[in-house]
LOVEX-743394 format. One line per field, with one value per residue (C-alpha): residue number from 0; chain; x, y, z. Coordinates in steps of 0.05 Angstrom, whole numbers, plus 5000, padded with zeros to 4 digits. Last residue first. Example, Ala and Ser with C-alpha at 12.3 -4.5 7.8 and 13.67 -1.06 7.14 Angstrom:
<lumgus>
pos = [1 / 0]
unit = [A / A]
u = [5273 / 5246]
v = [4979 / 4910]
w = [5143 / 5156]
</lumgus>
This chain:
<lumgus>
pos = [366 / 365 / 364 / 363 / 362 / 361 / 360 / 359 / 358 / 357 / 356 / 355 / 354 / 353 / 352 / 351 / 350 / 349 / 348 / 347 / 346 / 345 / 344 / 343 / 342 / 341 / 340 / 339 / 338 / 337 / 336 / 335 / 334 / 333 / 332 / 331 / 330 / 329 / 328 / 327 / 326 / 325 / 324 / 323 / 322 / 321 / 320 / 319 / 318 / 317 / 316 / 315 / 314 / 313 / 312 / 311 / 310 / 309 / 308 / 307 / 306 / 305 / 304 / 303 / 302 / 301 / 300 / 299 / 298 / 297 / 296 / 295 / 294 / 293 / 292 / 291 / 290 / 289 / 288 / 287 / 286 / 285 / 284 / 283 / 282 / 281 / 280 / 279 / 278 / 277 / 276 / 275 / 274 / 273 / 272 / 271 / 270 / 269 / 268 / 267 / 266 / 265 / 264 / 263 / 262 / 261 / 260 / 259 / 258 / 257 / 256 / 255 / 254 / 253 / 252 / 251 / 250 / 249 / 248 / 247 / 246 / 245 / 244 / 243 / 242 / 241 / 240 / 239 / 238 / 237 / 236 / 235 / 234 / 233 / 232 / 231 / 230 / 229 / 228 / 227 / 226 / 225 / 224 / 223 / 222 / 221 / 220 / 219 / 218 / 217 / 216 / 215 / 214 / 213 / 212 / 211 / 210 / 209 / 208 / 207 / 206 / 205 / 204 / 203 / 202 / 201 / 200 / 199 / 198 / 197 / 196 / 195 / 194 / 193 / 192 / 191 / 190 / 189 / 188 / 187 / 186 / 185 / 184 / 183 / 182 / 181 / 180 / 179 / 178 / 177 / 176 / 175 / 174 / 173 / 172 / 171 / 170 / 169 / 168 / 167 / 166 / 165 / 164 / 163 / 162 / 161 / 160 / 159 / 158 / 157 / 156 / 155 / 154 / 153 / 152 / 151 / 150 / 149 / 148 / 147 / 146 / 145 / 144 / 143 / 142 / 141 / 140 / 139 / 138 / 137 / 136 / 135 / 134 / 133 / 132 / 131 / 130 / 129 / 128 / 127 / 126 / 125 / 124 / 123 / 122 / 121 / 120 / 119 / 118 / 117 / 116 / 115 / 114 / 113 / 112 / 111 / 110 / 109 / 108 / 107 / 106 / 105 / 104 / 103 / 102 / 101 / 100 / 99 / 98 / 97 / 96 / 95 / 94 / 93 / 92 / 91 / 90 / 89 / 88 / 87 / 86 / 85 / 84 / 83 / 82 / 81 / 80 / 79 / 78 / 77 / 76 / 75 / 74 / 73 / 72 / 71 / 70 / 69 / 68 / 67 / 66 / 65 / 64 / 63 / 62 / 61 / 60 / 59 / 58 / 57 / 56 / 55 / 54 / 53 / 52 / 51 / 50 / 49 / 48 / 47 / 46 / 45 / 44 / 43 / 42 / 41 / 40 / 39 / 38 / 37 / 36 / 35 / 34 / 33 / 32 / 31 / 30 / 29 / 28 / 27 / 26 / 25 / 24 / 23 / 22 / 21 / 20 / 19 / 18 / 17 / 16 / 15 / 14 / 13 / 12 / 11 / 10 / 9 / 8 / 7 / 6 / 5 / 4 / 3 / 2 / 1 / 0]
unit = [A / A / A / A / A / A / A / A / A / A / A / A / A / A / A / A / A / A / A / A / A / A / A / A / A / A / A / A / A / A / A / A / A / A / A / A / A / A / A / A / A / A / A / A / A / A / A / A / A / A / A / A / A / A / A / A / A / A / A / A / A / A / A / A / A / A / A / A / A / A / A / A / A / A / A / A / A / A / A / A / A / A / A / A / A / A / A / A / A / A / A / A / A / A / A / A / A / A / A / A / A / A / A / A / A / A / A / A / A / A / A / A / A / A / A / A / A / A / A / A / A / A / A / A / A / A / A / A / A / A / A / A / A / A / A / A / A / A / A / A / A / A / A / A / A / A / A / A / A / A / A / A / A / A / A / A / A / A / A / A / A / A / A / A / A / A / A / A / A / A / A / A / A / A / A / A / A / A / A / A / A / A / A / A / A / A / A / A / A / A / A / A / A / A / A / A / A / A / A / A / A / A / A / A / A / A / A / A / A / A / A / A / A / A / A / A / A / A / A / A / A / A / A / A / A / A / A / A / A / A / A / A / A / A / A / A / A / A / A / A / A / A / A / A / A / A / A / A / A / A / A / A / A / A / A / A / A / A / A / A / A / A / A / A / A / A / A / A / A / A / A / A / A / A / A / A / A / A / A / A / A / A / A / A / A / A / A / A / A / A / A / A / A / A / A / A / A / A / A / A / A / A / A / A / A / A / A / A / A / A / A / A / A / A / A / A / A / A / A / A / A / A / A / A / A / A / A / A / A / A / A / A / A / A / A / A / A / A / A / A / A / A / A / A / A / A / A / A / A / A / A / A / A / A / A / A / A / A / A / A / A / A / A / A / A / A / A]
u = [2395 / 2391 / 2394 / 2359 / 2411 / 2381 / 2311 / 2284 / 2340 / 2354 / 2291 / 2273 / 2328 / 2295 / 2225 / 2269 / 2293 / 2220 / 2205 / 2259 / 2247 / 2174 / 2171 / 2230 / 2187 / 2121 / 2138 / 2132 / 2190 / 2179 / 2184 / 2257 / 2286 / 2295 / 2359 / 2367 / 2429 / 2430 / 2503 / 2521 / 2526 / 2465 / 2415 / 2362 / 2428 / 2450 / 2379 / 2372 / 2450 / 2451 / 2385 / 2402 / 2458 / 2440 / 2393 / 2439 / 2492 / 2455 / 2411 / 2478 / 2510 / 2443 / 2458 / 2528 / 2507 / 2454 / 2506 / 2561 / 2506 / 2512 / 2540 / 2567 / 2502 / 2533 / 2512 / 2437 / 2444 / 2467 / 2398 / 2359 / 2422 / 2393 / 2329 / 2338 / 2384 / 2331 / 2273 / 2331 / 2333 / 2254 / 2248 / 2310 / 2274 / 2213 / 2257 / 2283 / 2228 / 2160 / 2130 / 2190 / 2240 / 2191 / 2179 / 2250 / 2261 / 2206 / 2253 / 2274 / 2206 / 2143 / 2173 / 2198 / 2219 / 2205 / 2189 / 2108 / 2083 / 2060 / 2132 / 2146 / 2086 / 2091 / 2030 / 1991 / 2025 / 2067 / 2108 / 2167 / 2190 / 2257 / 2257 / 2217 / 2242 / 2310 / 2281 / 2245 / 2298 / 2353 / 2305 / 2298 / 2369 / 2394 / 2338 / 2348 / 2428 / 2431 / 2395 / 2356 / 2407 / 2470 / 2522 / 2570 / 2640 / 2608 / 2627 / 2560 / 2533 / 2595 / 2570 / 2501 / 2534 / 2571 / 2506 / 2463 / 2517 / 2513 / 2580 / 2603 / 2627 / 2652 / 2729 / 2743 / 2689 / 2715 / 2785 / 2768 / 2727 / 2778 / 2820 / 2763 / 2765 / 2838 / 2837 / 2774 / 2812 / 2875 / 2841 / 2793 / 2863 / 2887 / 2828 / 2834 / 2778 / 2755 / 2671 / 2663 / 2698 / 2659 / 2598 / 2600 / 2636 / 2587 / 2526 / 2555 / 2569 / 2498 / 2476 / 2526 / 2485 / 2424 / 2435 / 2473 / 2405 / 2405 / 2385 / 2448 / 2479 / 2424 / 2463 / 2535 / 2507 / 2486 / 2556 / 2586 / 2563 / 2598 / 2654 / 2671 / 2654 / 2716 / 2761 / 2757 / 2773 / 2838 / 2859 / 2869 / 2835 / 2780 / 2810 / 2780 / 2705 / 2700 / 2637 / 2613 / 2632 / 2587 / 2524 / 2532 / 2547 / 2483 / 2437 / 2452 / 2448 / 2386 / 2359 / 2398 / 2363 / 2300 / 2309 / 2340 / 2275 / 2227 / 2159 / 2101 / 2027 / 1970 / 1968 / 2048 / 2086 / 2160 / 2205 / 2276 / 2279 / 2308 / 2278 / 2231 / 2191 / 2204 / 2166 / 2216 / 2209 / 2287 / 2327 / 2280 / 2284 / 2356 / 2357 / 2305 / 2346 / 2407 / 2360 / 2342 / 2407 / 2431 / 2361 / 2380 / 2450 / 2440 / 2389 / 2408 / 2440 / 2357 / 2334 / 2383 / 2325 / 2285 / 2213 / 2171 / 2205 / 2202 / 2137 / 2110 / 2150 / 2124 / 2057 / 2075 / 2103 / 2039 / 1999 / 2056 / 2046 / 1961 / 1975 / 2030 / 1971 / 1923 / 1983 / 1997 / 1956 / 1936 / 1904 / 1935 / 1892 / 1932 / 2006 / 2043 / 2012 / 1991 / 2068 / 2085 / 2024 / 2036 / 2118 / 2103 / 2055 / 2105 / 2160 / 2118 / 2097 / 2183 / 2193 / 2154 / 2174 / 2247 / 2220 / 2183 / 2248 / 2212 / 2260 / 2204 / 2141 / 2176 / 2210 / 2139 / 2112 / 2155 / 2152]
v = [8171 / 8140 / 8076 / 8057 / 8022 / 8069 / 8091 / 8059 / 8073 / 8147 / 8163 / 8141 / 8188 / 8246 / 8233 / 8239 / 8314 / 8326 / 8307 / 8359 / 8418 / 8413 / 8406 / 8463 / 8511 / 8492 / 8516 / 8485 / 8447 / 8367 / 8344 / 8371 / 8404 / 8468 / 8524 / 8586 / 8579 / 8575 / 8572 / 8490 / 8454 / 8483 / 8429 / 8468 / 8487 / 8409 / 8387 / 8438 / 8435 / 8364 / 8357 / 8402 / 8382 / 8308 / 8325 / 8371 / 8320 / 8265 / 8303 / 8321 / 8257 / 8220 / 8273 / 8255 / 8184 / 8189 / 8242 / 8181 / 8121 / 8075 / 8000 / 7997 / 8018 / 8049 / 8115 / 8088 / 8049 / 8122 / 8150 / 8085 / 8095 / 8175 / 8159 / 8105 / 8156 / 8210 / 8162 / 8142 / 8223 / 8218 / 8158 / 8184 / 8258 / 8209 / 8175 / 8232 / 8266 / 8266 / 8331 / 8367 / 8345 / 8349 / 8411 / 8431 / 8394 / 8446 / 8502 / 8531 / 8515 / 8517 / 8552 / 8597 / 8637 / 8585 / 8620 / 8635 / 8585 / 8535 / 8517 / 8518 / 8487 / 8437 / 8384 / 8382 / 8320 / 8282 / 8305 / 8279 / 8200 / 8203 / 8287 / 8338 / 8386 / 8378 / 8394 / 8461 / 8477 / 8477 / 8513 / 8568 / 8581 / 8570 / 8625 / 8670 / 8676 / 8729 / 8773 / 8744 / 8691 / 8735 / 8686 / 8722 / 8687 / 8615 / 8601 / 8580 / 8644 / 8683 / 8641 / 8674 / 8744 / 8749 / 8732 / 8785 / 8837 / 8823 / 8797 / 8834 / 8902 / 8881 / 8894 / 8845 / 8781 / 8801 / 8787 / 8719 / 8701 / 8710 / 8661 / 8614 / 8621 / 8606 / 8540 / 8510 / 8518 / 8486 / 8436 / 8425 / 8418 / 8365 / 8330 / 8318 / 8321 / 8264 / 8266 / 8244 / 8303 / 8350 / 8327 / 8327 / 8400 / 8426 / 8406 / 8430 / 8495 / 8491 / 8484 / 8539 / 8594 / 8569 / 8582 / 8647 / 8673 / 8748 / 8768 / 8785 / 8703 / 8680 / 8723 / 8700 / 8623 / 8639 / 8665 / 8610 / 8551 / 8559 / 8598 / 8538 / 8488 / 8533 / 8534 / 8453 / 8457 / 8497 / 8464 / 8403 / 8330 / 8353 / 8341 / 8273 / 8285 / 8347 / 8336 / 8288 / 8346 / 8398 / 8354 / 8342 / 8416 / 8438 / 8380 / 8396 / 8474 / 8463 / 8428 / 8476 / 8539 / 8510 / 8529 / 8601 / 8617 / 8619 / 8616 / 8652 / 8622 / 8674 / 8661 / 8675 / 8715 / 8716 / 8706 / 8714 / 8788 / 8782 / 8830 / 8783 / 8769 / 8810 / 8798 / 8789 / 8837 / 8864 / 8818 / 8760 / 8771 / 8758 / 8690 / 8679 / 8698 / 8668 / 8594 / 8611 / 8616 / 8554 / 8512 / 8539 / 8521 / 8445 / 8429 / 8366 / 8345 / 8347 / 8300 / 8250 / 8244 / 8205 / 8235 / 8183 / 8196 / 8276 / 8265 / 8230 / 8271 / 8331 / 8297 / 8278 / 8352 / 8384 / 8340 / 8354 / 8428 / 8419 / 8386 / 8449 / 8500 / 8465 / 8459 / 8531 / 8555 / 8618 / 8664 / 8602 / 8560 / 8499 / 8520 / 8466 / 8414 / 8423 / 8419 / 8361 / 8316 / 8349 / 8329 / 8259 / 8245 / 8280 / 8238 / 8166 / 8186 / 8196 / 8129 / 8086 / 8121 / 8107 / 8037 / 8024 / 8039 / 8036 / 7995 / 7925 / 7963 / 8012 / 7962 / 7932 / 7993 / 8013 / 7942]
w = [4429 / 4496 / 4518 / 4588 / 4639 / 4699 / 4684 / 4736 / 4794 / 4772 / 4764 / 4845 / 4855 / 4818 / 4849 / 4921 / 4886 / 4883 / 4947 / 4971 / 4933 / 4939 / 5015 / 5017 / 4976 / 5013 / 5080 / 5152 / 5171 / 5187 / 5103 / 5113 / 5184 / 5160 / 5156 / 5192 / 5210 / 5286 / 5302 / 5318 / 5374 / 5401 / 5413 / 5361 / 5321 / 5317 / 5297 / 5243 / 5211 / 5222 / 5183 / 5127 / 5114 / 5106 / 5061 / 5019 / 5011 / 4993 / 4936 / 4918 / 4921 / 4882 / 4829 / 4821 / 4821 / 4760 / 4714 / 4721 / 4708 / 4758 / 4752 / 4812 / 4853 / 4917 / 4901 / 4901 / 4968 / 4995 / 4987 / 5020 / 5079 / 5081 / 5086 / 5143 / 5179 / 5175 / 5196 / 5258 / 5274 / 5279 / 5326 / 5362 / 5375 / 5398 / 5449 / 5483 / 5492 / 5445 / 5472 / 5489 / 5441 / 5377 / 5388 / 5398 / 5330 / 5300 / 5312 / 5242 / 5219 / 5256 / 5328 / 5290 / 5361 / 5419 / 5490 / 5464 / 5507 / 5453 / 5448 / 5535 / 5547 / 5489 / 5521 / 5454 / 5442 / 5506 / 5560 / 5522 / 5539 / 5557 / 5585 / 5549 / 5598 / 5563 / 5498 / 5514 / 5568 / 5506 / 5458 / 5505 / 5511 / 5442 / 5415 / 5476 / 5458 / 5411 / 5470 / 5538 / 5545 / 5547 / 5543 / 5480 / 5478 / 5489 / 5421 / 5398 / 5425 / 5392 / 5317 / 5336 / 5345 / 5286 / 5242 / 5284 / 5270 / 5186 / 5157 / 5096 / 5124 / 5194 / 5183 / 5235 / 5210 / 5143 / 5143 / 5195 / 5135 / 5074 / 5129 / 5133 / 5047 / 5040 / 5090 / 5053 / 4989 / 5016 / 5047 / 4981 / 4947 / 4991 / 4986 / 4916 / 4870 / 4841 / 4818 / 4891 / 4922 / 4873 / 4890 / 4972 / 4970 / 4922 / 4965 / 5025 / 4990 / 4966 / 5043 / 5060 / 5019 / 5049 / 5118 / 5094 / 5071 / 5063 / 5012 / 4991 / 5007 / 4963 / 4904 / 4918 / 4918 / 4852 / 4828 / 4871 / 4840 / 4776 / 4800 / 4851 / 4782 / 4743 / 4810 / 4815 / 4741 / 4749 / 4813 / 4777 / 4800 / 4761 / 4701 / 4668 / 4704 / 4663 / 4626 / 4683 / 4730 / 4690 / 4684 / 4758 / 4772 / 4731 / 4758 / 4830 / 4821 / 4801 / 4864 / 4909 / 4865 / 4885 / 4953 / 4944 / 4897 / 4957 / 4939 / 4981 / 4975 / 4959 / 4896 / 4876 / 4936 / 4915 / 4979 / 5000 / 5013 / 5094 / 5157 / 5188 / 5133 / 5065 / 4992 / 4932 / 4874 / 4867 / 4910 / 4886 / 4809 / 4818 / 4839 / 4804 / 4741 / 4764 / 4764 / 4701 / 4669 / 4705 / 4680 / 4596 / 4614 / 4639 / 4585 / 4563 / 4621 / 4650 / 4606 / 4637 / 4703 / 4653 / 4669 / 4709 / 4776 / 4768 / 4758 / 4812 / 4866 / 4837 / 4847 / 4915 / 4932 / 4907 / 4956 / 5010 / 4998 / 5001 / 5075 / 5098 / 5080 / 5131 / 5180 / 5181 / 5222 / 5202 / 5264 / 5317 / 5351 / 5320 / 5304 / 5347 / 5347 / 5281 / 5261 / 5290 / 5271 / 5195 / 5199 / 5234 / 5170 / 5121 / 5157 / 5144 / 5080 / 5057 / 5102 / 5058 / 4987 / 5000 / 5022 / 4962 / 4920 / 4845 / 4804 / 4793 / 4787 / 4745 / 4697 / 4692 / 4668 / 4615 / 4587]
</lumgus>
């Protein structure tokens, strides 16, 4: 019985286009880091293995489980959280990683995931009030204790991908938009405060959102990541120079070349139309995503989950792509299954296992 429900709920498609972006993700990313001292590609293969098997079981586990034991998984996720700004290993000046084995773990990405089930669990609970300010308030403190603590270490990249995430949920779950106005409007203005007084926001941060501006120009400074990733991608042209032709990438112009600017790989050795290719994978994930909200029978818990998962994906790719093309300050945030590093791979097919969870075990009575 189990089993035939799964053969018949599994989204095939969903996991279609997941291989097909782990596939254009490890092509990408050898390209790119082949030759070099520890390439990363080898490492990035045994993180998509992990990330299937996550993926497996999250889809096989009843994804209600986790209501259950919202407190216990908020609790540890502050503990992370914490544990990383005290024992975290440093690259490139932030504390965002634990070194396990040899591999480094980054607590901010799983803490998205967790959030997810927390607020969901939370907004279901609450679902009657949160059309007052009181309860919107109660699930911003909820979310913004943790989000508080990735924002230390630093990760503001991060930090706005859960607000993202909140945003999406809570505005489903019935918020009004007036009140998310207002709230937006109070916390720009509680940014302006401390963009002048310059205690809270770093230099380097103030300078990328001046790049995007157009207030600071200099291209061999803040600007040089913009810069170089903008002649990557336009010298890719319609059809890219082709792989293991990124002169500019393999040239040493890119910084993170294998995850925060992977796109700009992608740009100049695929061109115009492989950046589409990719962006229409996205799209096609995302509308598989969305056909899950749009179930009208769907469990409460099931669609608020299936909005964050949403939310954060699409985030995360507008955020990458529009940073690489510079419409947006560079953020520090990956491109998913295409980055290099095993915390977002897990994070992400995992949360996929969760939506393929919510269409099998959808309708199942529990006691």
């Amino acid at each position: 019985m189990q089993e035939n429900r799964l053969r018949k709920n599994l989204d095939y498609w969903l996991i279609a286009i997941t291989a097909i972006l782990c596939i254009f993700g490890e092509i990408i990313l050898y390209t790119v880091t082949h030759g070099d001292k520890s390439p990363l590609y080898r490492k990035q293969i045994i993180w998509f293995a992990l990330g299937a098997a996550g993926m497996v079981v999250a889809t096989l586990v009843d994804f209600r489980i986790y209501a259950r034991a919202s407190r216990p998984l908020y609790i540890i996720n502050l503990m992370l959280l914490a544990l990383v700004l005290v024992v975290s290993h440093r690259i490139n000046g932030a504390s965002r990683w634990v070194r396990i084995a040899g591999f480094e773990f980054q607590p901010s990405e799983t803490a998205k995931l967790l959030l997810i089930l927390v607020l969901a669990d939370f907004l279901v609970k609450h679902r009657s009030t949160i059309h007052t300010p009181r309860t919107l308030f109660q699930s911003l403190v909820l979310i913004g204790i943790p989000t508080l603590l990735i924002f230390k270490q630093p990760d503001l990249g991060t930090a706005l991908v859960v607000v993202a995430i909140w945003t999406g949920m809570v505005y489903m779950a019935g918020a009004r938009a007036w009140h998310l106005v207002v709230l937006f409007a109070t916390l720009l203005g509680l940014f302006v405060l401390l963009w002048t007084t310059g205690k809270v926001i770093k230099p380097y941060q103030k300078q990328r959102i001046e790049v995007l501006l157009g207030t600071d120009n200099n291209s061999t400074g803040a600007g040089y990541h913009v810069t170089q990733a903008r002649i990557a991608i336009g010298s890719g042209g319609f059809w890219g120079k082709g792989l293991m032709h990124a002169s500019q990438v393999r040239g040493g112009y890119i910084p993170e070349k294998q995850t925060d600017f992977i796109f700009t790989a992608v740009g100049e050795q695929l061109g115009f139309v492989g950046s589409a290719a990719l962006l229409l994978l996205y799209a096609l994930l995302l509308g598989r995503v969305a056909s899950i909200v749009t179930v009208p029978e769907q469990d409460p818990y099931g669609l608020l989950i299936a909005i964050g998962i949403l939310s954060m994906i699409a985030f995360h790719v507008a955020v990458n792509v529009g940073m690489n093309v510079g419409i947006v300050p560079v953020a520090g945030v990956p491109l998913p299954l295409v980055s290099a590093g095993g915390s977002n791979v897990l994070v992400t097919m995992f949360s996929l296992g969760l939506l393929q969870s919510i269409r099998v075990h959808r309708g199942d009575i529990t006691f």
